[in-house]
C-alpha positions in Angstrom: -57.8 72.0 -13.7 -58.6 75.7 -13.2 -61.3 77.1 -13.7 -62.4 81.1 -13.7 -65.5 81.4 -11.8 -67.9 84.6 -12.2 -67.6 87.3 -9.6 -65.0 84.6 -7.7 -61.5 85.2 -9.4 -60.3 81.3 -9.7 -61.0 77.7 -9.0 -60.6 74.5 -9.2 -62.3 71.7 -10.5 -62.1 68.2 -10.0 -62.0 65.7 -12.3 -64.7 62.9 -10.7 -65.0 60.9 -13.8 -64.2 57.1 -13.0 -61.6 54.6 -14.7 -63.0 51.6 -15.7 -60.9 48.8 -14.9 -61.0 45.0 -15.9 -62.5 43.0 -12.7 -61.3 39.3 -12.3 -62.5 39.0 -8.4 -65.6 36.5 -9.5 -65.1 35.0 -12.7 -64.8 31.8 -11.3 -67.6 32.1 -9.4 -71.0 33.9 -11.5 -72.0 33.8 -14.8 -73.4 37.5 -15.9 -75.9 38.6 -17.9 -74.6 41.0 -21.1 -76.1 41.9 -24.6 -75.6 38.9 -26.8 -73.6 40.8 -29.6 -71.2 42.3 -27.4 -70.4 38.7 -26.3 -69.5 37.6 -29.4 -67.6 40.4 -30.5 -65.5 40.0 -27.0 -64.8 36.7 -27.8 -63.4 37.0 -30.8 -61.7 40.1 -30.3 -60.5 40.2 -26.8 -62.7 43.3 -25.4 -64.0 43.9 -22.0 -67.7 43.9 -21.7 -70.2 45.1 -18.9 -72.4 43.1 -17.6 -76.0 44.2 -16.1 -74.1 44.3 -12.9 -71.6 46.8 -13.5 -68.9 44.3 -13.5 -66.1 44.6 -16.3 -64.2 41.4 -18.2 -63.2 40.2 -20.6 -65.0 36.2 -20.9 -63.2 33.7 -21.3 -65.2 30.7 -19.5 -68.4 28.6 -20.3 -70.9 30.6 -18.5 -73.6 27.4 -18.2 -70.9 26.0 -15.6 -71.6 28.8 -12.9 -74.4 30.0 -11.2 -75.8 33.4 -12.3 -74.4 36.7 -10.5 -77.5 37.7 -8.4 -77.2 41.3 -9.0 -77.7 40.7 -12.5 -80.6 38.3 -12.3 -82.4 40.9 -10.1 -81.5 43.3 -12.9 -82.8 41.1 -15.3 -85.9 40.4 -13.2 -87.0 43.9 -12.7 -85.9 45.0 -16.5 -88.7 42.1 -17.1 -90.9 43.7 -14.8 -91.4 46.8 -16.7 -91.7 44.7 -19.7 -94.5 42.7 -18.9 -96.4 46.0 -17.5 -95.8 48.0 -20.8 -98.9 48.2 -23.3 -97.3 47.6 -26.9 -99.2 49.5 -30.1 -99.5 46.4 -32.9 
């Protein structure tokens, strides 16, 4: 794309914006953690999700039969972390 750039005639700008892809290099090895209503709505409806992790899919597979992705449980952890530190107004 081209862009006109003050007091510099012309340029051009790239387009850095990445292209989410389906992943299927560990589903047969971690169990991730993602919001519970997008999990149901994948299910039924054959949409990717993303996981705390970064990690797109679309599940298919009992996730109590693998270990948990560790990059998610220490996402988990410190989302829990700030959590347990906040004051709440009742």
């Amino acid at each position: 794309m081209t862009t006109a750039q003050p007091g510099r005639g012309v340029g051009t700008l790239e387009d850095t914006r990445t292209d989410p892809r389906l992943d299927d290099g560990d589903d047969e090895r971690w169990s991730h953690y993602v919001k519970k209503d997008k999990i149901i709505g994948s299910m039924v409806e054959g949409t990717p999700v993303t996981a705390l992790c970064g990690k797109v899919w679309v599940p298919s597979r009992d996730p109590e039969k693998f270990p948990v992705c560790p990059r998610c449980k220490d996402m988990m952890d410190l989302l829990h972390s700030f959590d347990d530190g906040a004051e709440h107004d009742a």
